[in-house]
C-alpha positions as CSV (number, residue, x, y, z in Angstrom):
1,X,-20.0,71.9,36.2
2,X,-23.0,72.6,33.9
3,X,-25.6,69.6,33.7
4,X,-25.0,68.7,30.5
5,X,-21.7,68.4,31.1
6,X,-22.2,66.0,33.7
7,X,-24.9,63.9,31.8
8,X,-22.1,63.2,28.9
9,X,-19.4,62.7,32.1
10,X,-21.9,59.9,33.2
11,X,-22.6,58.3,29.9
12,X,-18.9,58.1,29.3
13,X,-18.5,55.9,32.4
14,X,-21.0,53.5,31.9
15,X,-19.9,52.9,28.2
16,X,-16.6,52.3,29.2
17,X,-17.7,49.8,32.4
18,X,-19.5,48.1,29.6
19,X,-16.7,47.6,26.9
20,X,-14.3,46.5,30.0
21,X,-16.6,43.9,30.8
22,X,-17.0,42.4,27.5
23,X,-13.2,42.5,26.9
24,X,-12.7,40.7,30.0
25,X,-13.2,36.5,30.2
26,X,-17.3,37.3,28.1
27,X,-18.3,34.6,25.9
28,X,-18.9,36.8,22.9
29,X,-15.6,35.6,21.1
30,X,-11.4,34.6,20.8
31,X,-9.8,37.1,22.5
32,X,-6.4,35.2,21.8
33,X,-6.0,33.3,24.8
34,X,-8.1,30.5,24.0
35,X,-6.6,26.8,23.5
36,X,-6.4,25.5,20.3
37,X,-8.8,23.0,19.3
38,X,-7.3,19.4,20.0
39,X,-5.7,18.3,16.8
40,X,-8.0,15.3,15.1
41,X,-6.2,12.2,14.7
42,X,-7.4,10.4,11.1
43,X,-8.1,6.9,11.4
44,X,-5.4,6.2,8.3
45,X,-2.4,8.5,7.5
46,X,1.1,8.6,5.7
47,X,3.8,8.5,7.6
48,X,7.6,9.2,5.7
49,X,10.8,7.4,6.4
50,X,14.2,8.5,4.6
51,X,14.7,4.7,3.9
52,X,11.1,3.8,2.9
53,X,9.4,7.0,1.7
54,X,5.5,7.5,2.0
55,X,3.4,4.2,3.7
56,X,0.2,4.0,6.1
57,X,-0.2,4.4,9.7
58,X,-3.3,3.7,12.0
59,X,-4.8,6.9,14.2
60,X,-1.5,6.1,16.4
61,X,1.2,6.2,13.9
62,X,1.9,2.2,14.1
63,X,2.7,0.4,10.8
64,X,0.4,-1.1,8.1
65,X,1.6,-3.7,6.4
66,X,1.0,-6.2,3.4
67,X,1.2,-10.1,2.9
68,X,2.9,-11.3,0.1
69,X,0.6,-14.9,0.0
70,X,-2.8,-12.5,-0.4
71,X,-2.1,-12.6,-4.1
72,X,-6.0,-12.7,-4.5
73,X,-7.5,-9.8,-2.0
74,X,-8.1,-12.2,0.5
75,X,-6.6,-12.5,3.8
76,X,-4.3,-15.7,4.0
77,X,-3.0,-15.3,7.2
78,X,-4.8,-17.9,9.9
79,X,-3.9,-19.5,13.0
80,X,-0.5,-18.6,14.3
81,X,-0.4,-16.1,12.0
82,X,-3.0,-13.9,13.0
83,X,-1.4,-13.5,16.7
84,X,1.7,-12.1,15.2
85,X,-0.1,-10.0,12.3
86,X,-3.2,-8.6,13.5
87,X,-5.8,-7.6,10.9
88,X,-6.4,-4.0,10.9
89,X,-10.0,-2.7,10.8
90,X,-11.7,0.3,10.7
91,X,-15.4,0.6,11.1
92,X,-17.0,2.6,9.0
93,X,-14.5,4.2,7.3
94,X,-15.1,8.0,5.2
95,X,-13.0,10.6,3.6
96,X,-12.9,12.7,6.6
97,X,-11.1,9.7,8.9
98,X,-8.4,9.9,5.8
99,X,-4.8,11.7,6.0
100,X,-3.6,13.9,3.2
101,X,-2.8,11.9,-0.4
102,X,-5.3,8.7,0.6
103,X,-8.2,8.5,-1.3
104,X,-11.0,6.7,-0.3
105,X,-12.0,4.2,-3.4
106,X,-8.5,2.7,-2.3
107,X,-10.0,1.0,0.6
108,X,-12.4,-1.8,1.1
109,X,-13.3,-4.1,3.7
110,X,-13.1,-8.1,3.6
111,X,-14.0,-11.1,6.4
112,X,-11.0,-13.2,7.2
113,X,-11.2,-16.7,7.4
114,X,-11.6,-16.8,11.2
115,X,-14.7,-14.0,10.7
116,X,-12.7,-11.0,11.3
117,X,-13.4,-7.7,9.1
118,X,-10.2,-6.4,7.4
119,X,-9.3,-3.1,6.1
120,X,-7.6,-3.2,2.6
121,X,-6.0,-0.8,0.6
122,X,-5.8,-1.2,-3.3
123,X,-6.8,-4.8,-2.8
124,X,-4.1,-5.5,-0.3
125,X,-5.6,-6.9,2.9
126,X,-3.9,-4.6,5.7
127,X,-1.9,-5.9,9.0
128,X,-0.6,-4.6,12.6
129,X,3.2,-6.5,13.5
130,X,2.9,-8.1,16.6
131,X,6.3,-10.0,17.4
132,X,6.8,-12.2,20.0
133,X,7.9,-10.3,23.1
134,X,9.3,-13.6,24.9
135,X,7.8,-15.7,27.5
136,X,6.1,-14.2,30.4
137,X,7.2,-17.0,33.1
138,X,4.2,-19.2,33.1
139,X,5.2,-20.7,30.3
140,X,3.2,-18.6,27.5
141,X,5.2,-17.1,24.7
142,X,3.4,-13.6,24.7
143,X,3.3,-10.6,21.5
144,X,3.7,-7.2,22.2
145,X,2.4,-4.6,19.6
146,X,4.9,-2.9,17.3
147,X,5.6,0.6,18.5
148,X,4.3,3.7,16.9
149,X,7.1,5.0,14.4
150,X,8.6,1.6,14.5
151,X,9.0,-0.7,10.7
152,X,10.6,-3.8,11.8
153,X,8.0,-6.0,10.2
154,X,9.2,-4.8,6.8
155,X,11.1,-7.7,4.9
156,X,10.4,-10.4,6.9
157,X,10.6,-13.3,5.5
158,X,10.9,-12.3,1.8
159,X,7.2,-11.8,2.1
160,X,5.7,-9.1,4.2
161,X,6.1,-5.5,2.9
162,X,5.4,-2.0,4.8
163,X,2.1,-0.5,3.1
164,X,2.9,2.0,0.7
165,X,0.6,3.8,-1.3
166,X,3.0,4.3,-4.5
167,X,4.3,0.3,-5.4
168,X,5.3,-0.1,-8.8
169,X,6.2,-3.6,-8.1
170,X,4.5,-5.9,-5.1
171,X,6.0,-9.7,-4.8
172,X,3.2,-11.8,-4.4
173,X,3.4,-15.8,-3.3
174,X,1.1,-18.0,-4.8
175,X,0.3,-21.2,-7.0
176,X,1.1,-20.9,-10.6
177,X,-2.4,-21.4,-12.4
178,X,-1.9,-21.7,-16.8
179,X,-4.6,-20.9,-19.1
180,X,-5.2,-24.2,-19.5
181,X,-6.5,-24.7,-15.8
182,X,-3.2,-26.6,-14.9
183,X,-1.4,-26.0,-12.2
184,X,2.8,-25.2,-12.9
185,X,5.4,-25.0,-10.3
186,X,8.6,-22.2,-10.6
187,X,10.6,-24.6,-13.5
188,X,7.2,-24.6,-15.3
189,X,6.6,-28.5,-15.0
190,X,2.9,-29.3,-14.2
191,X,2.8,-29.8,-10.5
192,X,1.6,-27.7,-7.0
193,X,4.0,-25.7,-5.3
194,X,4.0,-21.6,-4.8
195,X,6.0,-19.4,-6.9
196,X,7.5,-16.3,-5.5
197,X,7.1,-13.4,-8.6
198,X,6.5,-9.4,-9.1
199,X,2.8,-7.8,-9.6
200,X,2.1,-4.8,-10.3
201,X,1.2,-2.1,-7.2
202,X,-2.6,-3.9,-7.3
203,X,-1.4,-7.4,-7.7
204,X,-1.8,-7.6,-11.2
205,X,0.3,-10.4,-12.6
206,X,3.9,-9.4,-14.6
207,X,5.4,-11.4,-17.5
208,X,8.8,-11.4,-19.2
209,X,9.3,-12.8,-22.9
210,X,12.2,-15.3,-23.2
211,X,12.6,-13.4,-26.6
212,X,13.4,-10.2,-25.4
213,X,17.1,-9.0,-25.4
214,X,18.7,-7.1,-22.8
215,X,16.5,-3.8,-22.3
216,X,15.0,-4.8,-26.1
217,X,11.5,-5.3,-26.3
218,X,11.0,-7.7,-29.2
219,X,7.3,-8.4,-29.3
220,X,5.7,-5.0,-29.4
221,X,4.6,-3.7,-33.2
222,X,4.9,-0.4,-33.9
223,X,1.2,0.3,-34.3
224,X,0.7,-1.5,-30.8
225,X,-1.9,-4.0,-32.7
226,X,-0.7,-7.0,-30.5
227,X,-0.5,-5.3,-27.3
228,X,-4.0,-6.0,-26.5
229,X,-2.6,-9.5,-26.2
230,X,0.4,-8.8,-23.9
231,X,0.1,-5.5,-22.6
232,X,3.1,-3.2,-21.7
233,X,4.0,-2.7,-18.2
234,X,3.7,1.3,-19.1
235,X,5.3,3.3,-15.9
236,X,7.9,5.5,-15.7
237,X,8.0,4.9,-11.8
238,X,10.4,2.7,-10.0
239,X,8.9,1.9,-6.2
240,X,9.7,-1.6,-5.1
241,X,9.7,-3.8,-2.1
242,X,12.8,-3.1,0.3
243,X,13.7,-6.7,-0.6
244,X,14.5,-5.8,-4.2
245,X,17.7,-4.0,-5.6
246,X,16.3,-1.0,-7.0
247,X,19.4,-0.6,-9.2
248,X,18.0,-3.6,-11.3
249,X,14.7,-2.0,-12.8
250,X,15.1,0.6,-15.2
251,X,12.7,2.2,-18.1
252,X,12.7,1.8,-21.8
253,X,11.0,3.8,-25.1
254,X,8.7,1.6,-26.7
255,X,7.1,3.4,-29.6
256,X,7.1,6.4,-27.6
257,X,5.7,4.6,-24.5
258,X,7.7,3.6,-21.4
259,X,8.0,0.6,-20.2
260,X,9.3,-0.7,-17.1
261,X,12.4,-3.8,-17.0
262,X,13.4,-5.8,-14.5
263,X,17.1,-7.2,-15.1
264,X,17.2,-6.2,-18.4
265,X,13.9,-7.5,-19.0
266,X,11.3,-5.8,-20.0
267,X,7.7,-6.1,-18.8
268,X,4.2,-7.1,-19.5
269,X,1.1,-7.6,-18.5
270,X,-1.5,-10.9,-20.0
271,X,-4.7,-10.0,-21.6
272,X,-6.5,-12.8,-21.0
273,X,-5.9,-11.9,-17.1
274,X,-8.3,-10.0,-17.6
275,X,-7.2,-7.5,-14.7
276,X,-8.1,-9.8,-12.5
277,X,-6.1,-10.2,-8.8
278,X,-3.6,-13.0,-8.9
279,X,-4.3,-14.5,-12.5
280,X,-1.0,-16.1,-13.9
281,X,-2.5,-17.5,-16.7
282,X,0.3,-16.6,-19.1
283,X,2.5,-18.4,-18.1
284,X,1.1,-21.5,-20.2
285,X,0.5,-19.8,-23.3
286,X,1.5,-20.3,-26.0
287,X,3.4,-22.7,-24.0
288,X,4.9,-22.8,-20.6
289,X,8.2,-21.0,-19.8
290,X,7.6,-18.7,-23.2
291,X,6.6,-16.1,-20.6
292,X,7.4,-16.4,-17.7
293,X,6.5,-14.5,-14.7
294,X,9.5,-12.6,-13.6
295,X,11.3,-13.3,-9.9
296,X,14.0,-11.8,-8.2
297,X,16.8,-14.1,-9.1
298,X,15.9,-14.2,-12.6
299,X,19.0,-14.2,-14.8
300,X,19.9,-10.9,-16.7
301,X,18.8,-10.9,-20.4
302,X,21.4,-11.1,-22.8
C-alpha cells in the first residue's frame, strides 16, 4: 500500500474512535435515554370532578375548602374547629407555585385568630378537612387528614363548600347589619341572630325586591339611571354550592343585560355596600324586608 494511502487509512480510524466515544455515555448531550426531568408539583392546582367541576387542591391533590361564617375575609373558625379544618398556608406564594387557570391577584394571606397565617382565594380564607378518625384507645378522639382526591367535606353542615374558582353564588352565615347600624335577624325584626343567604362568588351581598314578579324585574329603568342604587346581579353563569338545586336559578334580559334569578327572583346587588365583604346593609332600606337578602328556602315569586 502506497503511504498516502495509509496516512488517510489511519486518519479514518482515529476519527471514527473519536465519534464512537462521544456517542457513547459523553456528557456533551440527550442522546434519548436520559430520565425525564421529575414533574414539579405547584403548590395550588385545579383538580376536576364530574359532580363538582373545577376546585383547588394543595401540592398533593387534597381538597381546599371554604367557610360559609367567613362572610368578611376573616377566618372564623377557632377552637375545636381548627382541629377538624386546618388552615391552609403557603409561604411565599408566586405565579410559578400556581397550576393552569389560577391567577395570582386571587390569593392573599390573613392571621387567624389563634396567630396562624392563612391562604385565601378571592377573599375566601382557605381550609384542609380533617374528620375525626375515632378514638385511638387512650381515650383521645384523634383526626386523620382527608385523602388526596377525596371531597367529603363538601356540604357539611349547610356551610362548608369545596373551593372552586368559578362561584356564581357562595352562601355566606352571618349577622344581619341595616344601613341604619341596627342589627335584623332572618324575619327582619331588630334583634342578633345569623342569617343563612347567597353572595356573590367574592362574598358580595345579593338582594331580591319583594316587588318583583316571577322572573320580572320591576325596578330597573330602561336607561339604567337607578341601577347605581341597586345594581343588577349581571351574569350569565350559573355555578352554585352543591347544597343548592341548580334547577332554581335561571337568567333573564334586562334592557339587553342579563341578570341572574334565584326562584323566580331576580337579583341585585346594594350600592351603598359599597363592594365591601359581608355588607347587608340593604336589607333596611328603605325599610326592612323591602329587600331582602335571598336564602334557599325563599318562596317562588309569583
Amino acid at each position: 500500500m502506497k503511504l498516502k494511502q495509509l496516512k488517510f487509512a489511519a486518519a479514518l480510524v482515529i476519527t471514527t474512535f473519536f465519534v464512537s466515544c462521544s456517542s457513547d455515555g459523553g456528557d456533551s448531550g440527550d442522546n434519548g435515554n436520559n430520565p425525564p426531568a421529575p414533574e414539579v408539583k405547584k403548590a395550588v392546582s385545579l383538580a376536576t370532578s364530574a359532580t363538582l367541576g373545577s376546585y383547588l387542591v394543595d401540592k398533593d391533590g387534597r381538597s381546599l375548602y371554604f367557610f360559609s361564617t367567613d362572610a368578611n375575609g376573616q377566618s372564623s373558625c377557632t377552637g375545636g374547629c381548627e382541629v377538624v379544618w386546618p388552615v391552609f398556608y403557603v409561604d411565599n406564594l408566586t405565579a410559578d407555585k400556581l397550576g393552569t387557570g389560577l391567577t395570582l391577584s386571587d390569593f392573599g394571606t390573613i392571621t387567624t385568630p389563634s396567630a396562624k397565617k392563612q391562604l385565601t382565594y378571592k377573599g375566601w380564607p382557605l381550609y384542609y378537612y380533617s374528620p375525626s378518625s375515632g378514638d385511638d384507645g387512650y381515650g383521645n378522639v384523634t383526626n386523620t387528614p382527608e385523602a388526596a382526591g377525596k371531597t367529603s367535606g363538601d356540604g357539611i353542615g349547610g356551610i362548608w363548600f369545596i373551593a372552586k374558582p368559578d362561584y356564581s353564588v357562595m352562601i355566606v352565615r352571618s349577622q344581619l347589619v341595616g344601613h341604619d347600624g341596627k342589627n335584623y335577624k332572618s324575619d327582619y325584626t331588630v334583634g342578633d341572630g345569623a342569617t343563612t343567604y347567597f353572595t356573590d362568588g367574592k362574598g358580595l351581598t345579593l338582594y331580591a325586591f319583594k316587588n318583583d314578579n316571577f322572573k320580572k324585574n320591576n325596578f330597573t329603568k330602561e336607561d339604567f339611571s337607578n341601577n347605581s342604587v341597586w345594581p343588577i346581579y349581571e351574569t350569565d353563569k350559573i355555578v352554585v354550592p352543591s347544597v343548592l338545586d341548580k334547577s332554581k336559578f335561571s337568567v333573564i334580559t334586562v334592557f339587553g343585560k342579563s341578570q341572574l334569578v334565584y326562584n323566580g327572583w331576580p337579583l341585585y346587588y346594594f350600592g351603598q355596600d359599597a363592594s365591601v365583604r359581608g355588607a347587608n346593609k340593604g336589607i333596611s332600606f328603605p325599610a326592612p324586608g323591602v329587600w331582602p337578602v335571598p336564602v334557599k328556602d325563599i318562596p317562588a315569586a309569583i
